[in-house]
BALOZA-472132 format. One record per residue (C-alpha): x, z, y. Coordinates in Angstrom, 1 decimal, always signed. Layout:
BEGIN
{atom {X Z Y}}
...
// end
This chain:
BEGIN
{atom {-66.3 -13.0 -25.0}}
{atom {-63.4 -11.5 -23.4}}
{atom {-60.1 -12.6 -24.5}}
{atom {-56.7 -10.5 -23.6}}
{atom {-54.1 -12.6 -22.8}}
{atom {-50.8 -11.2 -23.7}}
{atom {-48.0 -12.9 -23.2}}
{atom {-45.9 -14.8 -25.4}}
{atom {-42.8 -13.8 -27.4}}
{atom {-40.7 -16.7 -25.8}}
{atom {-41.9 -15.3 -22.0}}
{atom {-40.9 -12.1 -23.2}}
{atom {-37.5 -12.8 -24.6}}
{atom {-36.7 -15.4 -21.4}}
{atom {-37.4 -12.8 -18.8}}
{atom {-35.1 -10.2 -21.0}}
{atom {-32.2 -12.8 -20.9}}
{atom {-32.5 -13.8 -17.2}}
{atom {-32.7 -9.7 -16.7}}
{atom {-29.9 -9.0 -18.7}}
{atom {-27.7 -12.0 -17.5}}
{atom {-28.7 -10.7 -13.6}}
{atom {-27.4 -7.1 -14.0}}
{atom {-24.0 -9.0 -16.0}}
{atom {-23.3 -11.1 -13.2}}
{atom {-24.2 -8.0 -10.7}}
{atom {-22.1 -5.6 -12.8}}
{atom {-19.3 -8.2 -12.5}}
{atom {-19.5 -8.9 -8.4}}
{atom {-19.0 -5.3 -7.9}}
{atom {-16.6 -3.9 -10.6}}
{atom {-14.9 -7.2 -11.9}}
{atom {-11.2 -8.6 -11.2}}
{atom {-12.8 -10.2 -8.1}}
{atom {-15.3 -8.0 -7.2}}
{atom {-15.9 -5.4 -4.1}}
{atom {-14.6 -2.5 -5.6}}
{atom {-11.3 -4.5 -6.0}}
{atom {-11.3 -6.3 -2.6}}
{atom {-11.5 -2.7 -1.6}}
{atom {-8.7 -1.5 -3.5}}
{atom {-6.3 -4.6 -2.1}}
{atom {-7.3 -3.6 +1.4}}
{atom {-6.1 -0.5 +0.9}}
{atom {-2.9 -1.6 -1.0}}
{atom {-2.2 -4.0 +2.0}}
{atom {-2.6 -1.4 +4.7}}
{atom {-0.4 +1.3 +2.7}}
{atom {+2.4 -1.8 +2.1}}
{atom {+2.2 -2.5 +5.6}}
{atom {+3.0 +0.6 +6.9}}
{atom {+5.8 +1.0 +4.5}}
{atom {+6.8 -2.1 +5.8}}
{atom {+7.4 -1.3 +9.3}}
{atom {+8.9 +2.1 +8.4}}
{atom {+11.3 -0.2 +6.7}}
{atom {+11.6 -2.7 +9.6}}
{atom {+12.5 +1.0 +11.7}}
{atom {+14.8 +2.1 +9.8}}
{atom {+16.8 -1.2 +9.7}}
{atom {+16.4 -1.0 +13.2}}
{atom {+18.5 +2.7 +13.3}}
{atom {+20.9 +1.6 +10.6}}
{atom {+21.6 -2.1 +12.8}}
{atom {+22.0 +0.2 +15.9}}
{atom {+24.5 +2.8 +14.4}}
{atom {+26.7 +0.1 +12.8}}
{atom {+26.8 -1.8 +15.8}}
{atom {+28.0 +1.5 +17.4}}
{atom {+30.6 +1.6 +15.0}}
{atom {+32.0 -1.7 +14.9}}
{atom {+35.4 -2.9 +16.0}}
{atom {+34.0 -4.4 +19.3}}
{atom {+32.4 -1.2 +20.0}}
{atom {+33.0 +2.2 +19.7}}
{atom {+30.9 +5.0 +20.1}}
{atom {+33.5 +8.4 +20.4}}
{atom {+30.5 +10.3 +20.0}}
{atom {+29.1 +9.2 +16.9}}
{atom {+32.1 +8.5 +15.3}}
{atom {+32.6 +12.5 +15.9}}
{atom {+29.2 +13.6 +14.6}}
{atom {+29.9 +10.9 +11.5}}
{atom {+33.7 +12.9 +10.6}}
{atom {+32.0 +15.9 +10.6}}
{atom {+28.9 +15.5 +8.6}}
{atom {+30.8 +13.3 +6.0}}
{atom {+34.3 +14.6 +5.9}}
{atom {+33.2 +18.3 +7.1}}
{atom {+35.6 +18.2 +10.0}}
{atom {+35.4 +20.8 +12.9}}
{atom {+37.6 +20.8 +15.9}}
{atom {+40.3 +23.7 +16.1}}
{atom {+38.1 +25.5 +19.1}}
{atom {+35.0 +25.9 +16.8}}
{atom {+34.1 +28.8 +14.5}}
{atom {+32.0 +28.2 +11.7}}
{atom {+29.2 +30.7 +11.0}}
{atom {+27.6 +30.5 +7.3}}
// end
């Protein structure tokens, strides 16, 4: 006599759990608060930032420089020219202004 040997319901409905729980806690690794796709997306937020950052740290730079230049201990003629005429819109009584 040959008997079949099927499995049991309990088998059955174990391996479905552990299955299901594996691909829940796989899903989660990769698209999760903590998972890759989000390390990804902070890697890329902290490279952006950083560059911002030192765009910032140039610009401070430029602006430290020019007030410096136009400080009471030192002054720069030159700038303090170019500064009159792009704020005030000054020109000098040899110039002729083409618009």
């Amino acid at each position: 006599m040959s008997r079949s040997h099927r499995p049991g319901l309990g088998s059955v409905v174990f391996f479905s759990v552990a299955f299901m729980l594996g691909v829940y806690f796989t899903f989660a690794a990769v698209q999760g608060d903590y998972g890759l796709f989000r390390r990804v997306e902070i890697a890329a937020e902290r490279d952006a930032l950083s560059r911002d950052l030192e765009k910032l740290n140039v610009e401070i730079v430029e602006m430290e420089n020019l007030t410096r230049r136009l400080s009471d201990t030192y002054l720069d003629l030159d700038l303090l020219d170019q500064q009159a005429r792009s704020v005030l819109g000054m020109i000098r009584a040899d110039e002729i202004v083409i618009r």
